[in-house]
PDB file of N, CA, C and O in Angstrom:
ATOM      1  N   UNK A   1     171.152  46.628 218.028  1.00  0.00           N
ATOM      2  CA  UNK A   1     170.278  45.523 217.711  1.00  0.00           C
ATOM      3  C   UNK A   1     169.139  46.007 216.823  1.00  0.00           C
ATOM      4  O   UNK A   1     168.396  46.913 217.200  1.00  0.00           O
ATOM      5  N   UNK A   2     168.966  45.256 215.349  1.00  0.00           N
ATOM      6  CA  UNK A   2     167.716  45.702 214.851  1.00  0.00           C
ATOM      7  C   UNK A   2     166.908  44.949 214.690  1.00  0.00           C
ATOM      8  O   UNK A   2     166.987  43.922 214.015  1.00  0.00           O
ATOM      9  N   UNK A   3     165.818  45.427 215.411  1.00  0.00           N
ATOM     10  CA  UNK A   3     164.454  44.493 215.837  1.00  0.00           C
ATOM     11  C   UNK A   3     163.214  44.762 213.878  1.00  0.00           C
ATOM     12  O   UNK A   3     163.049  45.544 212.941  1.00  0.00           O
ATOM     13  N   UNK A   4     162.814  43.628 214.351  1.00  0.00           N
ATOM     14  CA  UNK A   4     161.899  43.429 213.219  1.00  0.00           C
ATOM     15  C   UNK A   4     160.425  44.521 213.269  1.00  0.00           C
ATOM     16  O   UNK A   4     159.630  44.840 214.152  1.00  0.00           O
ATOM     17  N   UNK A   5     160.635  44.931 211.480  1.00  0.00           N
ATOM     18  CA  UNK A   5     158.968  45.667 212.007  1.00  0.00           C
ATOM     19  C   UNK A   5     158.293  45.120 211.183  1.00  0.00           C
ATOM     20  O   UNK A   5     158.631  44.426 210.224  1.00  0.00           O
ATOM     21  N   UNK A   6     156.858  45.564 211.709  1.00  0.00           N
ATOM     22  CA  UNK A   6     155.728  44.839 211.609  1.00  0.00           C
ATOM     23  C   UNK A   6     154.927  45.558 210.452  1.00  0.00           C
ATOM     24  O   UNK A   6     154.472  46.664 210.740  1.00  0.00           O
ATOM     25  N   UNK A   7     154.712  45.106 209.265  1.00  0.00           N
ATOM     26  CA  UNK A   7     154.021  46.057 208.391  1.00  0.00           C
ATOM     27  C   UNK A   7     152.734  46.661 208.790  1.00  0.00           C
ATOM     28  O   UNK A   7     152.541  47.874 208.699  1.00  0.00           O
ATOM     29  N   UNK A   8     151.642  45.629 209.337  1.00  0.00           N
ATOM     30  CA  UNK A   8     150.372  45.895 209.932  1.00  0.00           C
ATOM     31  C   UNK A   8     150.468  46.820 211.042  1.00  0.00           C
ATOM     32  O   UNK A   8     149.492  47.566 211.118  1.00  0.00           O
ATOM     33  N   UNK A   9     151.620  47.041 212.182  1.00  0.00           N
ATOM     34  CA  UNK A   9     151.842  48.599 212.651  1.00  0.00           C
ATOM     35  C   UNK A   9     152.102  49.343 212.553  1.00  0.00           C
ATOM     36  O   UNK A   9     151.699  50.303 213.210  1.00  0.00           O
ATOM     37  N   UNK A  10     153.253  49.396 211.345  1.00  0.00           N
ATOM     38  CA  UNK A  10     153.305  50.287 210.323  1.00  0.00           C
ATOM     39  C   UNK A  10     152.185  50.834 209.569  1.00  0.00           C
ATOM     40  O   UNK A  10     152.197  52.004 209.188  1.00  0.00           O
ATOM     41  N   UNK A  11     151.357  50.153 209.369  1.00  0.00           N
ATOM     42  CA  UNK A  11     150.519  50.341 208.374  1.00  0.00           C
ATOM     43  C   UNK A  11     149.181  51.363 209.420  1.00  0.00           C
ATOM     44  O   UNK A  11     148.712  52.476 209.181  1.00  0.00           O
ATOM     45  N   UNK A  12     148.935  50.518 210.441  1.00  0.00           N
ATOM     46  CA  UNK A  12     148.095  51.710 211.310  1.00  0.00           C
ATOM     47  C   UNK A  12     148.518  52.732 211.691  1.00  0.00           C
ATOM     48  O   UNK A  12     147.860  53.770 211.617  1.00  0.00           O
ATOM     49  N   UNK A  13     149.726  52.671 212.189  1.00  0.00           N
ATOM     50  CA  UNK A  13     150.041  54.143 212.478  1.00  0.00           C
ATOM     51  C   UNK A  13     150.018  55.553 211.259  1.00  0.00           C
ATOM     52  O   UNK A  13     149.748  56.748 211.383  1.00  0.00           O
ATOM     53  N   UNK A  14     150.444  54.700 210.095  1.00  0.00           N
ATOM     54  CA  UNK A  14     150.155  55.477 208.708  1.00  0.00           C
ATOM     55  C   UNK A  14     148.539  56.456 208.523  1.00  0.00           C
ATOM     56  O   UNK A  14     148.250  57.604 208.189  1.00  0.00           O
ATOM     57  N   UNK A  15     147.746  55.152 208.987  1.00  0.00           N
ATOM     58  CA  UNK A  15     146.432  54.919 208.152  1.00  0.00           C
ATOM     59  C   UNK A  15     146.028  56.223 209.553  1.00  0.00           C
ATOM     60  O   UNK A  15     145.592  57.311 209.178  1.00  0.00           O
ATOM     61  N   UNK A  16     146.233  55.957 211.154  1.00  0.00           N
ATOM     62  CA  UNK A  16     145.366  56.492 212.212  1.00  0.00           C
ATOM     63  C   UNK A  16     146.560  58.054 212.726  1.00  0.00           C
ATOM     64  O   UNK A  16     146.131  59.157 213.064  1.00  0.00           O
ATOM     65  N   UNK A  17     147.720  57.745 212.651  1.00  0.00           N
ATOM     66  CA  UNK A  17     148.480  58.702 213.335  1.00  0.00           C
ATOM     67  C   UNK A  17     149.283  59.937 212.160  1.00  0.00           C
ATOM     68  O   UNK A  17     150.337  60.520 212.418  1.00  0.00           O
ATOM     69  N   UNK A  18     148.373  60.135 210.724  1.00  0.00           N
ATOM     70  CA  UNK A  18     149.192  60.566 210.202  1.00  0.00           C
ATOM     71  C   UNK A  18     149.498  61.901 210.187  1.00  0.00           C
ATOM     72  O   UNK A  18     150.470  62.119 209.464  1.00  0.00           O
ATOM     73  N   UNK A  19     148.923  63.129 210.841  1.00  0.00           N
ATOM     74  CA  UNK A  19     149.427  64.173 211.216  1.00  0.00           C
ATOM     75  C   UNK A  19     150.696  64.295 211.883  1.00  0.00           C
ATOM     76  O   UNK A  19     151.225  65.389 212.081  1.00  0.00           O
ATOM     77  N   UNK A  20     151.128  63.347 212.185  1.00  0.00           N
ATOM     78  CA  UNK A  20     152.487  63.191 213.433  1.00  0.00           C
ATOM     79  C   UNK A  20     153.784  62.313 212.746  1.00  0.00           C
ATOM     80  O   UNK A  20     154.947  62.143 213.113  1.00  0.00           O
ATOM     81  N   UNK A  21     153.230  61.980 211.912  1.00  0.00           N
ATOM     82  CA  UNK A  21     154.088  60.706 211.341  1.00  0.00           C
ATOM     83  C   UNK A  21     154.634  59.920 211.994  1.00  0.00           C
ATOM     84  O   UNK A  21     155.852  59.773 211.888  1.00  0.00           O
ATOM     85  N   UNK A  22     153.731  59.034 213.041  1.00  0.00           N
ATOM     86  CA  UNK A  22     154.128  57.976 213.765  1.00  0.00           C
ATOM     87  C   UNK A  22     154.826  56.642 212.966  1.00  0.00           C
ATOM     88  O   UNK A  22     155.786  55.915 213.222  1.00  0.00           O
ATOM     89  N   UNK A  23     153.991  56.700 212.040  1.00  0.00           N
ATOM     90  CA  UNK A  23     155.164  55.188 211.236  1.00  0.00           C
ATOM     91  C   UNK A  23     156.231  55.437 210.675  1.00  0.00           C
ATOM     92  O   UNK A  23     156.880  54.488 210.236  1.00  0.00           O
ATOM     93  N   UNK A  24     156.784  56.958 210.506  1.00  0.00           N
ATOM     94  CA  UNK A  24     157.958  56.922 210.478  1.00  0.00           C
ATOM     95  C   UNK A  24     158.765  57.011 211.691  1.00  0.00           C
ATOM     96  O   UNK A  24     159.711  56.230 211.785  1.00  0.00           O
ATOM     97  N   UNK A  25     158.501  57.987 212.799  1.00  0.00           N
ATOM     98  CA  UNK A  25     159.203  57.135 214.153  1.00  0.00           C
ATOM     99  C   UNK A  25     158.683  55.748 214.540  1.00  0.00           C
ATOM    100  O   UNK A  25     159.502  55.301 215.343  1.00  0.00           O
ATOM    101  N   UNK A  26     157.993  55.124 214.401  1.00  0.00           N
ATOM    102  CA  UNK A  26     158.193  53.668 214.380  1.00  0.00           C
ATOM    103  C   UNK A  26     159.749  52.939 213.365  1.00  0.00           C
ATOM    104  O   UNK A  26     160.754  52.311 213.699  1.00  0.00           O
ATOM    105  N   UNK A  27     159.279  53.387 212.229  1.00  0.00           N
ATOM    106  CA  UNK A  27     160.180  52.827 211.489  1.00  0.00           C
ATOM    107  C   UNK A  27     161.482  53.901 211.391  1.00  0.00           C
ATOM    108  O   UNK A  27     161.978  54.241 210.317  1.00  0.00           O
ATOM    109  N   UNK A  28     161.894  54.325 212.581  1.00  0.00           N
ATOM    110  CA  UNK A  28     163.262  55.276 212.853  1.00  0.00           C
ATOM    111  C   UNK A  28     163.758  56.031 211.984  1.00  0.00           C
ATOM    112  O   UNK A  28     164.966  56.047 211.747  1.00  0.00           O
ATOM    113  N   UNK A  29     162.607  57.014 211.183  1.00  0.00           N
ATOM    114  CA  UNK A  29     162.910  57.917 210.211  1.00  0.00           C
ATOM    115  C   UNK A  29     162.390  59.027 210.630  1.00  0.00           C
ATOM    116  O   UNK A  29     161.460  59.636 210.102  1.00  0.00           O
ATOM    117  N   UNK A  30     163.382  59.514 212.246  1.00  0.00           N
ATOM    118  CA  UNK A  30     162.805  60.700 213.287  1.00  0.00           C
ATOM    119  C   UNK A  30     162.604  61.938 212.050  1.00  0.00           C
ATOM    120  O   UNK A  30     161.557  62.559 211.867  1.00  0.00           O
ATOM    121  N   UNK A  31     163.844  62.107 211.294  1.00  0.00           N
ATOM    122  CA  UNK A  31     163.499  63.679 210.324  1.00  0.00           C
ATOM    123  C   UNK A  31     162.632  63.688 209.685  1.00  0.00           C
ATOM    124  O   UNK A  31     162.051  64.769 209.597  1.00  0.00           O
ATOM    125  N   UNK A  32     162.110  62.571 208.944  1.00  0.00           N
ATOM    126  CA  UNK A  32     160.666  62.572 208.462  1.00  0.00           C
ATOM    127  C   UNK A  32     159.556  62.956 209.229  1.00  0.00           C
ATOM    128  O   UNK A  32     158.936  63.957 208.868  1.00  0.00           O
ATOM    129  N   UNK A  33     159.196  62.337 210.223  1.00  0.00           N
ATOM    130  CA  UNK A  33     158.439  62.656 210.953  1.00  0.00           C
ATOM    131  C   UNK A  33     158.627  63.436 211.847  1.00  0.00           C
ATOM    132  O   UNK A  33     157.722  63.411 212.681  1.00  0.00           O
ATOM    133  N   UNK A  34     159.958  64.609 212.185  1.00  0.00           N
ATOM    134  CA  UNK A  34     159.714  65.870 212.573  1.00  0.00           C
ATOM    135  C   UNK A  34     159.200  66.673 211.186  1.00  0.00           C
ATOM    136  O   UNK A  34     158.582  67.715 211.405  1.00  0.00           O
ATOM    137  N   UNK A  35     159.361  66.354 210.016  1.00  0.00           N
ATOM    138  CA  UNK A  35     159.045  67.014 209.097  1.00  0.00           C
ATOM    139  C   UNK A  35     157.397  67.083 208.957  1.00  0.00           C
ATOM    140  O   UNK A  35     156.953  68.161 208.562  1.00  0.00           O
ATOM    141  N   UNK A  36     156.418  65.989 209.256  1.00  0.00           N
ATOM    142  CA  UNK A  36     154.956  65.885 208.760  1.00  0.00           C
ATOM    143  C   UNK A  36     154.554  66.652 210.162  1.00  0.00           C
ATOM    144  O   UNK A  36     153.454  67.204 210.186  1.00  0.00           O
ATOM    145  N   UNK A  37     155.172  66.697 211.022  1.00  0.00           N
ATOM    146  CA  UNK A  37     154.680  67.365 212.110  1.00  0.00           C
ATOM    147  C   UNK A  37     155.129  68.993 212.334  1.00  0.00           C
ATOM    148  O   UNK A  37     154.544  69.781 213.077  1.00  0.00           O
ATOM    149  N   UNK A  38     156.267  69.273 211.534  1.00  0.00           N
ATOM    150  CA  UNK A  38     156.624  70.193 210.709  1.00  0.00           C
ATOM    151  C   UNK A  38     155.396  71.455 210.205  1.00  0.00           C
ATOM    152  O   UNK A  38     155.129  72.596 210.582  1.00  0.00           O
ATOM    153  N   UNK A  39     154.709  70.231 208.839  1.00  0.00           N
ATOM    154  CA  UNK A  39     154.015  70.981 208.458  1.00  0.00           C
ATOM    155  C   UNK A  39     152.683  70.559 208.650  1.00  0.00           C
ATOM    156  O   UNK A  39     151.972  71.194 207.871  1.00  0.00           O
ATOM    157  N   UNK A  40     152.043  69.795 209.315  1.00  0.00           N
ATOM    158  CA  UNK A  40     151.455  70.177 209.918  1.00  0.00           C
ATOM    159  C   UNK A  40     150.666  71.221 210.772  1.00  0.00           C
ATOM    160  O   UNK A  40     149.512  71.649 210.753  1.00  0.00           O
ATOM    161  N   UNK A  41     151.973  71.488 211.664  1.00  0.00           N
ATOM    162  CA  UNK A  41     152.073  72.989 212.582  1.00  0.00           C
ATOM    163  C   UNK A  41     151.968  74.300 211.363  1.00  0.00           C
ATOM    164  O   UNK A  41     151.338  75.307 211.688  1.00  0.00           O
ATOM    165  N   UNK A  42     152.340  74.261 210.555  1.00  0.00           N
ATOM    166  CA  UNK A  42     152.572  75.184 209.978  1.00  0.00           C
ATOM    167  C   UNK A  42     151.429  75.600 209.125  1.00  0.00           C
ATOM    168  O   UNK A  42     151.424  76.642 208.469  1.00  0.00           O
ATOM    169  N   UNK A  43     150.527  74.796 209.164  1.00  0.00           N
ATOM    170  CA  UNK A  43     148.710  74.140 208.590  1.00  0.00           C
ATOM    171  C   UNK A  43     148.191  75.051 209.508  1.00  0.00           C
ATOM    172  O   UNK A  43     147.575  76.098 209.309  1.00  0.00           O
ATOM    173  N   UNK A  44     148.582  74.417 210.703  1.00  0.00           N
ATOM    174  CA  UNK A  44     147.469  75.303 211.518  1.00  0.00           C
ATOM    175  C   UNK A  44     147.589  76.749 212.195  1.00  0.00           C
ATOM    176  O   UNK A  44     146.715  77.439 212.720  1.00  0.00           O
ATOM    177  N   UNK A  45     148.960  76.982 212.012  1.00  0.00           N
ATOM    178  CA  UNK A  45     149.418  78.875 211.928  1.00  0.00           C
ATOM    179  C   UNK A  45     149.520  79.289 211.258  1.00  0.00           C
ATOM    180  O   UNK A  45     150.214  80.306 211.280  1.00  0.00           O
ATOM    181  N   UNK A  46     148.822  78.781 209.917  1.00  0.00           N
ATOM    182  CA  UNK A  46     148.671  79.972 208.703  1.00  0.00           C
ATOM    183  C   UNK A  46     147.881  79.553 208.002  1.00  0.00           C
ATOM    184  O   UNK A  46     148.038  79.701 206.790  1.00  0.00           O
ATOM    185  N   UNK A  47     146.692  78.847 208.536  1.00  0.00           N
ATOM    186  CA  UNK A  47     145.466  79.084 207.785  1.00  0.00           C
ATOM    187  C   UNK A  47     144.563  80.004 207.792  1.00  0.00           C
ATOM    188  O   UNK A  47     143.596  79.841 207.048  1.00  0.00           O
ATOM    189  N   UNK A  48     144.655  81.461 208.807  1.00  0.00           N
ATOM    190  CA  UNK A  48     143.778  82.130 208.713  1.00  0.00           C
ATOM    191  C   UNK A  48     145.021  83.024 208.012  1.00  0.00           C
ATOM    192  O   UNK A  48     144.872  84.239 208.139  1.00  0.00           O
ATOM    193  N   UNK A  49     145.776  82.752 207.559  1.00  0.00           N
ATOM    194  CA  UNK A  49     146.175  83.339 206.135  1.00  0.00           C
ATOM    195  C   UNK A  49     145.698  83.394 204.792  1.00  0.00           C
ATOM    196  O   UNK A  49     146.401  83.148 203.812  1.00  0.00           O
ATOM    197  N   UNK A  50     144.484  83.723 204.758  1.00  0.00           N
ATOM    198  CA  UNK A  50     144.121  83.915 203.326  1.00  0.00           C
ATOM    199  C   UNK A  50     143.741  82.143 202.992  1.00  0.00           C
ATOM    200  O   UNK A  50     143.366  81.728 201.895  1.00  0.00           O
ATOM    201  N   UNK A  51     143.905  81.473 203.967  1.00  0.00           N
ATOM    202  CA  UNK A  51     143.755  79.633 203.842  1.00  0.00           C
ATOM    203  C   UNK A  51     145.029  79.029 203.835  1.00  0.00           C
ATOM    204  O   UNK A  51     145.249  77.836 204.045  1.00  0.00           O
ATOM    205  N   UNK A  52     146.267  80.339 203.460  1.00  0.00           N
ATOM    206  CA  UNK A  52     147.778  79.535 203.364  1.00  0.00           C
ATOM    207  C   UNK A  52     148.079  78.296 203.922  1.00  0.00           C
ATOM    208  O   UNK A  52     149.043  77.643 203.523  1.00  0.00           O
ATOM    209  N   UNK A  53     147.068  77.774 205.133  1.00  0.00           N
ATOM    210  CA  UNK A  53     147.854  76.497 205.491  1.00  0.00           C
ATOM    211  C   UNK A  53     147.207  75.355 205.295  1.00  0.00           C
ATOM    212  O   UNK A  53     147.259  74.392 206.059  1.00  0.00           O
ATOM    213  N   UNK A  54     146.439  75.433 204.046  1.00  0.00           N
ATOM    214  CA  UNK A  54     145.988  74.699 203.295  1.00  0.00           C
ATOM    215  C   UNK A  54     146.761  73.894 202.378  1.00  0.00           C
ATOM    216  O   UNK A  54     146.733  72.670 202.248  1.00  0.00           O
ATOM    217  N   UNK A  55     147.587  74.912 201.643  1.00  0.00           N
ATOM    218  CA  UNK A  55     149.043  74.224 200.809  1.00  0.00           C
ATOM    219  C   UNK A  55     149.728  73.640 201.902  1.00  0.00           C
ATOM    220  O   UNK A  55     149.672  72.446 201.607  1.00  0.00           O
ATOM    221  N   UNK A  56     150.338  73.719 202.975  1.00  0.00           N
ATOM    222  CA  UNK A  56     151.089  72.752 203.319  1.00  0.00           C
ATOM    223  C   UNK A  56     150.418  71.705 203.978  1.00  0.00           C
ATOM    224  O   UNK A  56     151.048  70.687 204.264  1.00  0.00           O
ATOM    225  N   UNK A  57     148.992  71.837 204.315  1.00  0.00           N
ATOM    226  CA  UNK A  57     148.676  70.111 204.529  1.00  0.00           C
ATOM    227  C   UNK A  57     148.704  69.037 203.091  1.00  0.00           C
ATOM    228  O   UNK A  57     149.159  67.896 203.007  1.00  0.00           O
ATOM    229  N   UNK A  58     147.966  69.977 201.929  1.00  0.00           N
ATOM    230  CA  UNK A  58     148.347  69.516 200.670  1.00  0.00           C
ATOM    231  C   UNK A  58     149.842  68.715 200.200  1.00  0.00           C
ATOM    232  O   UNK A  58     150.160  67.750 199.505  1.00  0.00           O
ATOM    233  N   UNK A  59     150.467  69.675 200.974  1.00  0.00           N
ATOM    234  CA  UNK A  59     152.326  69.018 200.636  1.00  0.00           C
ATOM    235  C   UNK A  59     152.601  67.493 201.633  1.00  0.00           C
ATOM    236  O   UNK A  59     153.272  66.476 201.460  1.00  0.00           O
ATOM    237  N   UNK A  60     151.534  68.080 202.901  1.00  0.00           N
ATOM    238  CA  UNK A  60     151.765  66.707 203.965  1.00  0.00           C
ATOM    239  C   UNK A  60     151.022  65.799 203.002  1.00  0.00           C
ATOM    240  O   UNK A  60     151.744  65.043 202.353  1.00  0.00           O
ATOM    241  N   UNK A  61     149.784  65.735 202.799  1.00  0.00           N
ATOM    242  CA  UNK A  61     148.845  64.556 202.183  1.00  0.00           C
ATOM    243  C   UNK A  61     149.764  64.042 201.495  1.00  0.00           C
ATOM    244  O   UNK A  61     150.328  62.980 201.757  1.00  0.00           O
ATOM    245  N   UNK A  62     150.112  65.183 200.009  1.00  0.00           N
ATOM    246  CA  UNK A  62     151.101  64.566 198.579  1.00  0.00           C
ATOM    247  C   UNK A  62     152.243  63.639 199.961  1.00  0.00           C
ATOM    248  O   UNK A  62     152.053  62.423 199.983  1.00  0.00           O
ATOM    249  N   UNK A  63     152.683  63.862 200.386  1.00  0.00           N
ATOM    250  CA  UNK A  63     153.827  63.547 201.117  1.00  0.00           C
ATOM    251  C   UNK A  63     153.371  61.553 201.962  1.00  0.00           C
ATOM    252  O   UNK A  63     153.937  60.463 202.037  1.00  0.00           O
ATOM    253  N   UNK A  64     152.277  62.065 202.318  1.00  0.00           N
ATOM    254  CA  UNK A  64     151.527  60.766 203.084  1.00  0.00           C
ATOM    255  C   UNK A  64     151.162  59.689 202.148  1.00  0.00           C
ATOM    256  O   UNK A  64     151.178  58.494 202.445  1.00  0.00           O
ATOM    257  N   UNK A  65     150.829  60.178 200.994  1.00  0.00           N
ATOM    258  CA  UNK A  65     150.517  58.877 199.442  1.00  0.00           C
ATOM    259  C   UNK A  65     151.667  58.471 199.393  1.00  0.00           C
ATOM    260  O   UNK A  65     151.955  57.322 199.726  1.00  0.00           O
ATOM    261  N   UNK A  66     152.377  59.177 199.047  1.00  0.00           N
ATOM    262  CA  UNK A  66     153.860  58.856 198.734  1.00  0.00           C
ATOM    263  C   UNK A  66     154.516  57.514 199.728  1.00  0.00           C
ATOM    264  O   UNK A  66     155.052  56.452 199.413  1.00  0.00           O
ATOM    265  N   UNK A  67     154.197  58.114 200.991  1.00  0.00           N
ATOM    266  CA  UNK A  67     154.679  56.948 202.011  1.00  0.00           C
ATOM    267  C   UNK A  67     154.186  55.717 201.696  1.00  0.00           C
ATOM    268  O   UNK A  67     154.771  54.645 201.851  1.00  0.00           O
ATOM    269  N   UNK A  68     153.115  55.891 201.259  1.00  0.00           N
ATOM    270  CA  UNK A  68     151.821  54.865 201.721  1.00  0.00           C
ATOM    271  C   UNK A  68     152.263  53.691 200.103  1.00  0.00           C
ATOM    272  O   UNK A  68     152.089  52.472 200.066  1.00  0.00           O
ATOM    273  N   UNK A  69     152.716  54.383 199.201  1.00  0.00           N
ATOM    274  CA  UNK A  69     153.398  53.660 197.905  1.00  0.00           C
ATOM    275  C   UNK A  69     154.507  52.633 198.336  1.00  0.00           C
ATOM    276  O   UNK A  69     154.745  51.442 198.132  1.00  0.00           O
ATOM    277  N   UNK A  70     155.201  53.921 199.196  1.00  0.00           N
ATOM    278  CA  UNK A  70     156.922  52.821 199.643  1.00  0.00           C
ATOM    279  C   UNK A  70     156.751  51.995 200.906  1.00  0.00           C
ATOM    280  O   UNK A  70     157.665  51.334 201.398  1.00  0.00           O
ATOM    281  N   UNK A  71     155.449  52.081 201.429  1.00  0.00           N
ATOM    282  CA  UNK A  71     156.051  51.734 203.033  1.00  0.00           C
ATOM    283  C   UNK A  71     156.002  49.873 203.082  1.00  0.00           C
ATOM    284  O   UNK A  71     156.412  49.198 204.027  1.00  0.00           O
ATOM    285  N   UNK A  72     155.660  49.573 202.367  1.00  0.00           N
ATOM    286  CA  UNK A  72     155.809  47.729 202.343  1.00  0.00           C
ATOM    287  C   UNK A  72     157.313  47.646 202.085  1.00  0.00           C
ATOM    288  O   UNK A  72     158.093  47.031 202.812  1.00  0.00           O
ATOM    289  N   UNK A  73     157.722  48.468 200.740  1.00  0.00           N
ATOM    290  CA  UNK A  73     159.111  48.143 200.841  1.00  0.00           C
ATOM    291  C   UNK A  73     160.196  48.912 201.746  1.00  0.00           C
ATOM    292  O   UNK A  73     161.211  48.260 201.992  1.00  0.00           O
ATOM    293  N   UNK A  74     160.112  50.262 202.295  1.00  0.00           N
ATOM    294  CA  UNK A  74     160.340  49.962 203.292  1.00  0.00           C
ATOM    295  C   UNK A  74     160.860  49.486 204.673  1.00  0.00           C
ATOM    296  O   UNK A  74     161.992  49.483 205.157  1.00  0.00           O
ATOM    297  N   UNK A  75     159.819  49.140 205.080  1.00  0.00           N
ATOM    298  CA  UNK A  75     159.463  47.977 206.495  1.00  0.00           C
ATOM    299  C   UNK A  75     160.350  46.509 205.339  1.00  0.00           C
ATOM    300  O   UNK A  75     161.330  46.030 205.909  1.00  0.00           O
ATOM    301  N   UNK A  76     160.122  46.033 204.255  1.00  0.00           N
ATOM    302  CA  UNK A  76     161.382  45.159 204.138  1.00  0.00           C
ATOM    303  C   UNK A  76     162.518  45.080 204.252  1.00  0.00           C
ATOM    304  O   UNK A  76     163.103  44.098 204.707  1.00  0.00           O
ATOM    305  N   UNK A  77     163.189  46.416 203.736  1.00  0.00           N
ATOM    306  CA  UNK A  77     164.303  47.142 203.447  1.00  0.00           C
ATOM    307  C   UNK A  77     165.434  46.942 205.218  1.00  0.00           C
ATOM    308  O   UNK A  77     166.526  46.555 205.635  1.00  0.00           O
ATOM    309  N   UNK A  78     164.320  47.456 205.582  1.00  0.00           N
ATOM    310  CA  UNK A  78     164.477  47.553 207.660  1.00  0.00           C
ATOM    311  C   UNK A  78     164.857  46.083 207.934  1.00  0.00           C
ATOM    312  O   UNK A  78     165.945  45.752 208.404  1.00  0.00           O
ATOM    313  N   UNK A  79     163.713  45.095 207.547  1.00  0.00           N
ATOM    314  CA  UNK A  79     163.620  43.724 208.284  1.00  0.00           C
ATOM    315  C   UNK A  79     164.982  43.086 207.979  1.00  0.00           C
ATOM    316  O   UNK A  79     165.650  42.392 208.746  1.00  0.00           O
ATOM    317  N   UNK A  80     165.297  43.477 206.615  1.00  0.00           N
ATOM    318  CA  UNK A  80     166.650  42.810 205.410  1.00  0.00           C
ATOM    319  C   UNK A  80     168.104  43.316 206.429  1.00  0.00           C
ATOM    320  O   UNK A  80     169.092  42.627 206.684  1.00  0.00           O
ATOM    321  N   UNK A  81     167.786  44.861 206.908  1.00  0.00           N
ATOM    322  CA  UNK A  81     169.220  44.756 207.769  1.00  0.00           C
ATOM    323  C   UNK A  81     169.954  45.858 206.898  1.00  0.00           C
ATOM    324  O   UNK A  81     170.931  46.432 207.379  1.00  0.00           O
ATOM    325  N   UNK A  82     169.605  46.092 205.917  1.00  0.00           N
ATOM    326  CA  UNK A  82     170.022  47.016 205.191  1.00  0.00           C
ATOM    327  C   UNK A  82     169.844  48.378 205.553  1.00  0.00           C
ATOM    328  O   UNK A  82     170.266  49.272 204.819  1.00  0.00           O
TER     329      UNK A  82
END
């Protein structure tokens, strides 16, 4: 059964949960969001590397705009059944 999503919870979880990538397990894109949580982790065990885990929150952020471009379409894409 595919239930309808909601852009506006989509859209908070984006805006409040984005270290974890909750709006993509909302919107059932678990590898994505093992991925932002991914690197994340990987932010915070290798920043007293010389700052190394600075670039990969950089790759999460670049990564989080990106969402934040597609996620209306998306949450349509989902609602459509497709």
């Amino acid at each position: 059964m595919n239930t309808q999503k909601d852009k506006t919870v989509a859209w908070l979880l984006w805006l409040f949960l984005p270290g974890v990538g909750a709006h993509n397990f909302y919107l059932g894109k678990t590898k994505h969001a093992l991925g932002y949580i991914g690197l994340n982790l990987l932010g915070w065990f290798t920043i007293w590397i010389f700052g190394l885990g600075v670039l990969f929150w950089l790759a999460l952020t670049v990564w989080w705009i990106i969402d934040a471009v597609n996620l209306n379409k998306e949450v349509d894409r989902l609602n459509a059944g497709m």
